[in-house]
Each structure stands twice: as structure tokens, then as C-alpha cells.
N, C-alpha and C positions, 0 to 999 in steps of 0.2 A: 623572076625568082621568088617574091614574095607571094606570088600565087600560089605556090605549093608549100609553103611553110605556115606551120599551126600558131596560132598565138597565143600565148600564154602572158601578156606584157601589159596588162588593164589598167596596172597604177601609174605605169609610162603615162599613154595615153588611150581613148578610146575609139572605134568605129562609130563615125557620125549616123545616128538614128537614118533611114531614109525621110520618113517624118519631118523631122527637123533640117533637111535638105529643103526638102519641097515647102517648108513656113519660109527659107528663105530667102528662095528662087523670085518672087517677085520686087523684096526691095535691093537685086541687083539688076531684074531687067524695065519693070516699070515704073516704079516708086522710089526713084534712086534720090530722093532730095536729100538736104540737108535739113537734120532735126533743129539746127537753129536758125534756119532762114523761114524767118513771121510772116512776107511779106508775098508767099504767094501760095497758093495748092500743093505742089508738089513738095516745102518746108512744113505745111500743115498735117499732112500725111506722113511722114516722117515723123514729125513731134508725136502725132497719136500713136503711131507702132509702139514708141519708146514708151511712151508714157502704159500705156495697153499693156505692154511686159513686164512693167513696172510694179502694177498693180496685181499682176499675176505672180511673179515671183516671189510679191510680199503676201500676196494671199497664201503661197505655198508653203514661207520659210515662218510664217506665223508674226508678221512684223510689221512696220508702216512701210507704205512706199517711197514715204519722204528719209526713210534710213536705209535707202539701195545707193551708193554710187559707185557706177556700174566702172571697169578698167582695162586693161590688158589683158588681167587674166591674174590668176591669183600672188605671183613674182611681185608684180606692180601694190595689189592690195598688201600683200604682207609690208610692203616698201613704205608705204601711205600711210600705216597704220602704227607704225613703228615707228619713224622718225616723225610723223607727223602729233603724234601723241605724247613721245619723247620733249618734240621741242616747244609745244601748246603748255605744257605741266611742268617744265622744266626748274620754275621757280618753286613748286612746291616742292620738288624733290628731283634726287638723278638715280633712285635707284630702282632697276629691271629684276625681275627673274623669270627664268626659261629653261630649259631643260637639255641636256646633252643630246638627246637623241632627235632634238626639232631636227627641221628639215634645214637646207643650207640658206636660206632666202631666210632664215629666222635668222639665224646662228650670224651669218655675215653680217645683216644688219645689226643687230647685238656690237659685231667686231666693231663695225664702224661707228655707233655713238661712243663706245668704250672711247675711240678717239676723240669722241666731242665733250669728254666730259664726266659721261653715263660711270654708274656703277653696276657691273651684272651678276648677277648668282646663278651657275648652272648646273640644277639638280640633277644631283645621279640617278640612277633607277638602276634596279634589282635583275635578277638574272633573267627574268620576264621578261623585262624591258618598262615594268612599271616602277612609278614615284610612289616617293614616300610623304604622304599627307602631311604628319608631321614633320617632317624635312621642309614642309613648301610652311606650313606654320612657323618655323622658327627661324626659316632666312626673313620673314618681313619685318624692316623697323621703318621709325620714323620718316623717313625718306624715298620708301618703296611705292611708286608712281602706280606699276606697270606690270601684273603677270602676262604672260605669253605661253602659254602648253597646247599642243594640236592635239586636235582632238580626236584622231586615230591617225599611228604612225605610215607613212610611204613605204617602210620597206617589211616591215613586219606585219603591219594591221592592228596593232597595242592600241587598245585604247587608253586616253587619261581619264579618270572620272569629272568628266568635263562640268558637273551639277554639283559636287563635293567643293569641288574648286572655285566654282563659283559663290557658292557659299561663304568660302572662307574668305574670297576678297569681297563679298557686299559687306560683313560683319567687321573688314578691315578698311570698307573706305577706299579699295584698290579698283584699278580699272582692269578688266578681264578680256585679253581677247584671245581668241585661238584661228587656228588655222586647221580650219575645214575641207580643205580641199579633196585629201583621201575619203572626209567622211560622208558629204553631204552629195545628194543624188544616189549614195549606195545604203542607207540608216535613213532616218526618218530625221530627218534636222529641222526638228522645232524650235528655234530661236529663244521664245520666250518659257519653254520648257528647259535650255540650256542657259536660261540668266546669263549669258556674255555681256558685256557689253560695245566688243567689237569681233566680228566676223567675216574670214574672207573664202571666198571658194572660185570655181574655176572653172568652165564649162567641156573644155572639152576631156575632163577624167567619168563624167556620167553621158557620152553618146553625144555631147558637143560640140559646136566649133572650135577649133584651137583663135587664140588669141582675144578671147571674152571673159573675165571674170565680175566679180562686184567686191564690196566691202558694205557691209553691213555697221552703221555706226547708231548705236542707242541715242534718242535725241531727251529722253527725258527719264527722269531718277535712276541715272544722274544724266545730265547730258555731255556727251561727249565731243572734247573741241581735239581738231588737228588745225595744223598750218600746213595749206599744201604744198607738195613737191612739186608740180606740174604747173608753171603758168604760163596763161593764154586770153584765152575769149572769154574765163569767167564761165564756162558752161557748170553746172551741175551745183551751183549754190557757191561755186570758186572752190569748191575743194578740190578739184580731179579738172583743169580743162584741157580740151580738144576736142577734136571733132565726134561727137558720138558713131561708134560704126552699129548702123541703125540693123541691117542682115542678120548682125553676129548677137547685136542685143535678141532679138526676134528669135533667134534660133535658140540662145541661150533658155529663152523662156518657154519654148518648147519642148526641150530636153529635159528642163526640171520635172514639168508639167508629166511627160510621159514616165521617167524614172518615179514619179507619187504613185501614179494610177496605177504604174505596175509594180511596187514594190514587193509585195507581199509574192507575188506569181516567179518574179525574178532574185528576191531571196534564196527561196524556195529552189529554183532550180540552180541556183550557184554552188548553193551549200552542198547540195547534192554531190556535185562533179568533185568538188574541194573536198567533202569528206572522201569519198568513194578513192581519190589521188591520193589520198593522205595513209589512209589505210590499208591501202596496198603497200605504198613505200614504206612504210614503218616494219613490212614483214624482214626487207635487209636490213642485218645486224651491223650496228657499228650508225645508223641512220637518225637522226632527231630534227625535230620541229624546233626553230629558233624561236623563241620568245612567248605571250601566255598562248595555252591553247584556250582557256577558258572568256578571257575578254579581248576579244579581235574581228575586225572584218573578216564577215563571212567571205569574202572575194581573194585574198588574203592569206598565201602560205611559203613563209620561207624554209628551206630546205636544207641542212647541213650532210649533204651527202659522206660516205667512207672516201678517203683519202686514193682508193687506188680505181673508182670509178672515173672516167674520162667525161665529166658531163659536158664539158666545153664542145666534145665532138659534135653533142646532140642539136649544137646550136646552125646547123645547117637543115633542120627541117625543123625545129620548132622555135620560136620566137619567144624569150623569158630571157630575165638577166639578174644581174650580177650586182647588188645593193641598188644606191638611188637611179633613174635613168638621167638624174640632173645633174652626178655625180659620176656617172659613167667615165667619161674621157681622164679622171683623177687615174695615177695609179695607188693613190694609199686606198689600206682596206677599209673599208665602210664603220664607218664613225658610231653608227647607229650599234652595229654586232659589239664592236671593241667596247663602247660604253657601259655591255653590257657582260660584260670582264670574257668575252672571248678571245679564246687565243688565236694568235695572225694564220694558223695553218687552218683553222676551223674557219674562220672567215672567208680565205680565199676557197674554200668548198661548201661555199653558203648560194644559195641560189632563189631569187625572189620567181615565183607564181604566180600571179592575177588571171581573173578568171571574169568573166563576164555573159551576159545573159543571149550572146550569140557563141560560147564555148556548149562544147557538146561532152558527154561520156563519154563519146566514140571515140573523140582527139584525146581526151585526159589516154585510157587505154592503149592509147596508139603511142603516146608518152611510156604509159609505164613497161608497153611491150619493147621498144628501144634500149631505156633502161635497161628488164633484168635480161638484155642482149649481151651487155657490155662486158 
């Protein structure tokens, strides 16, 4: 069945590179050691892959390799980063701010120190979908540990002024992380171009393996301490242990490595398909683009279709959905729309888009001829 259905669902997830298949095909059939066994060849090969990606992924994201520690995937980084950070600073301060429209893996975590303790601020944003600078200025006091803002949203493509932001916590003393995951392998995610001081992303939303991420942690002005969530073997300096999965590392560094070299060719042809969708749909009346059109992934188009089109039907031959896909199975309507003072009947006829650098104009087309079918 999924043979014949078009995909539109890139912020879901992605089609693993063949590329990044084949980097990874050898450390499940030859080189299968374990990265922390010292004590023979097949542990030594192993540790070099890790380390090898290691240095290439910090080559890429502009950072040292000794501030990669690599995870699950980005669920787990945001997890590590949050409470880990939370409960290292906890004597300086308990107070967070983040923003209503993060993702659920922010927002949850948030809920859960609130029980530990935490104190959290969660900025509103505009009918855009963007924050208010000043608004993020004036929740900080004396006891604010911790900003958290993504740095382009999952269901919309909003971006936050991720270098504005950061500004305003090095000038405050605050420690800054965002959640990169929508952003990075689709923008150019220069790390020390975005002053964070904490970042986490995901491998398989840019042509990845599922179940690989990192968290990027500044080690110096200022350096960043966590307490880890995961204990074990002490792998990765003890902040993050388990076993490294050496394949998914390897693949992960592949993915990034090809999403650099081609950014500029697959920008290019994304924007394409995504304007060319947009402006055709924008000719029915009663139709709007949720959130800025000016600052967003180009990858990146949610849809508030008219009330008496059936798009749900369209979901038998093209694959796109319905707010977060991490939020899917919920039936309240998407946190992200309502934040952004939508009403619940405009939401439930909101429809996310993603687009990707194996989507064609032919499928967009074949989309909008469905549509004005209906």
C-alpha cells in the first residue's frame, strides 16, 4: 500500500540516503565490535569509526568533538539536557523559560521538573507563531538557570531568532539551548554562528537512521555541566552511558556530511515544489498558510484548508498529517495552532506538508490536482 502513496511527511520522518545505507552496511556485517572493548581489533575499529564521525560531525556543526555526545536520538538529548542541566544549576537557580509552541519532549520535560521544584515561564508568540524579544527579556530574574526555544518549529517551520536569543542570555549569564532537530541538516547549523550553549538534533529527520541523535554541550565560556540520566559503563565522559550503536553513529555522520554538500542544490529544489504547492493553493478562497511565511523552513508548509473540502479523504494516496507526528495518537487539537490564538474548527482543518529533496513537482501537482477535484 505505501508503494503507491506520495509523501508529503519530512518532519515525521525521513528516507534513509542510500549513501548512508551503504556507510553502514559494514559495521553490521564485518566490524561489528564493540566501541568500548580496548582489548582487541575488532573494539579498536569500532572506537575509530566512533571517534572518525565524531570529528566529522564537529567539523560540520562548527564545534569540538569533545562537545558531541551522541544518544537515542533527539527525545533522549532534549531529556539529558533539560533535567540534566536543571539539576547540575539547581543551586543557582530553579527558574526555566521556553516557549508554548516547543515540541512535546521540551514542554513535558518542563512539566516534570515543575514537579521537582522548577519554576517555568511559557512565552506566548504572535499569530505567526513568533516570540516576543521583549517578552523573553523581561521574564528573566535572578534565578532564571535556563532558556530552551527550538530553533525552527515541527509543525509550522517558525523560526526563533535563535542569535538574538542567544545574545540576550550570554549578556544575562543564562545558559541557552535549543532544539535543532527540525533545523539542522535542512539550514546550515553553525553552532558557533548560533552561540548556544546546548544543542540537540536527530538523525533520521535529514535522510538518517531512526534511533541516532547527539547533544552538543559547550565545554568552555562558559562550560556546561549536566548530571546524567543514564547510568552504566561510564561511556562518553559518564554523561550519556551505554553501549555506543557504532552503524547508526557512522550513518548519522554520513547524513550530515551529504545534507552540507548538498545544501544549497536541495534548498533550491525544495523551495521550489513548496512555493509552486503554495501558490497554487492559495488561488481557493477561504485558504491560508498557518504561521510566518517570511521566517520558516523552506521544507515546511502548514495549510488551513476551507471547512467543506474533505482533505482527510486525500489521505489514501498521499502521506502528510495532521500537527505533530509525536502527537498524532492525542485527540486534542495541536497546541502549536491554539497558541497561536486559533480557533479549534481552523485547527482541525490545518494540515502540515514536508517536503524533501526526493519530492518532485510532478507529486506536489498530483496533490493539487486531487484537491481542486474535491
Amino acid at each position: 500500500m505505501t508503494n503507491n502513496l506520495i509523501y508529503f511527511d519530512n518532519n515525521s520522518t525521513t528516507r534513509v540516503d542510500e549513501e548512508v545505507i551503504e556507510s553502514m552496511l559494514p559495521y553490521f556485517r564485518t566490524h561489528y565490535g564493540n566501541a568500548s572493548g580496548k582489548s582487541h581489533a575488532f573494539g579498536w575499529t569500532a572506537e575509530a569509526a566512533v571517534e572518525t564521525s565524531r570529528i566529522k560531525i564537529a567539523s560540520l556543526l562548527n564545534c569540538e568533538p569533545s562537545e558531541i555526545y551522541f544518544t537515542s536520538g533527539a527525545t533522549e538529548s532534549i531529556n539529558l539536557a533539560l533535567k540534566g542541566i536543571y539539576q547540575a544549576y539547581k543551586k543557582k537557580g530553579n527558574h526555566i523559560i521556553t516557549c508554548k509552541t516547543e515540541h512535546k519532549a521540551v514542554l513535558d520535560c518542563c512539566r516534570y521538573l515543575e514537579e521537582q521544584g522548577a519554576l517555568v515561564t511559557y512565552l506566548d508568540v504572535d499569530a505567526e507563531g513568533m516570540i516576543d524579544l521583549d517578552g523573553l527579556k523581561n521574564s528573566v530574574n535572578e534565578n532564571t538557570i535556563l532558556v530552551s526555544l527550538m530553533a525552527a518549529n515541527n509543525e509550522t517551520g517558525v523560526f526563533h531568532p535563535i542569535e538574538k536569543i542567544a545574545e540576550i542570555c550570554r549578556e544575562r549569564n543564562i545558559l541557552f539551548f535549543s532544539d535543532a532537530t527540525q533545523y539542522a541538516g535542512k539550514e546550515r547549523c553553525d553552532i558557533s554562528e548560533l552561540n548556544v550553549h546546548a544543542l540537540a538534533l536527530s538523525g533520521h529527520k535529514f535522510h538518517g537512521p531512526k534511533g541516532i541523535g547527539l547533544l552538543f554541550l559547550k565545554r568552555k565560556d562558559p562550560r556546561v555541566n549536566i548530571l546524567p540520566q543514564i547510568h552504566g559503563g561510564g561511556q562518553q565522559n559518564g554523561k550519556r552511558a551505554g553501549t555506543l550503536n557504532v552503524p547508526l553513529i557512522v550513518g548519522l555522520a554520513k547524513a550530515l556530511e551529504i545534507a552540507s554538500s548538498q545544501y544549497w542544490e536541495n534548498s533550491t529544489h525544495i523551495s521550489k515544489i513548496k512555493n509552486h504547492f503554495e501558490h497554487q493553493l492559495l488561488e481557493i478562497q477561504g485558504l491560508r498558510i498557518n504561521g510566518s511565511t517570511r521566517s520558516r523552513l523552506h521544507t515546511t508548509s502548514n495549510i488551513c484548508f476551507p471547512e467543506h473540502l474533505a482533505i482527510h479523504n486525500l489521505l489514501k494516496k498521499f502521506a502528510f498529517s495532521q500537527g505533530s507526528s509525536c502527537t498524532s495518537e492525542l485527540l486534542e487539537p495541536s497546541h502549536v495552532l491554539k497558541a497561536m490564538g486559533m480557533e479549534e474548527k481552523d485547527i482541525k482543518n490545518s494540515f502540515r506538508f514536508s517536503f524533501s529533496k526526493y519530492n518532485s513537482i510532478q507529486e506536489a501537482d498530483e496533490f493539487l490536482k486531487a484537491v481542486f477535484a474535491l
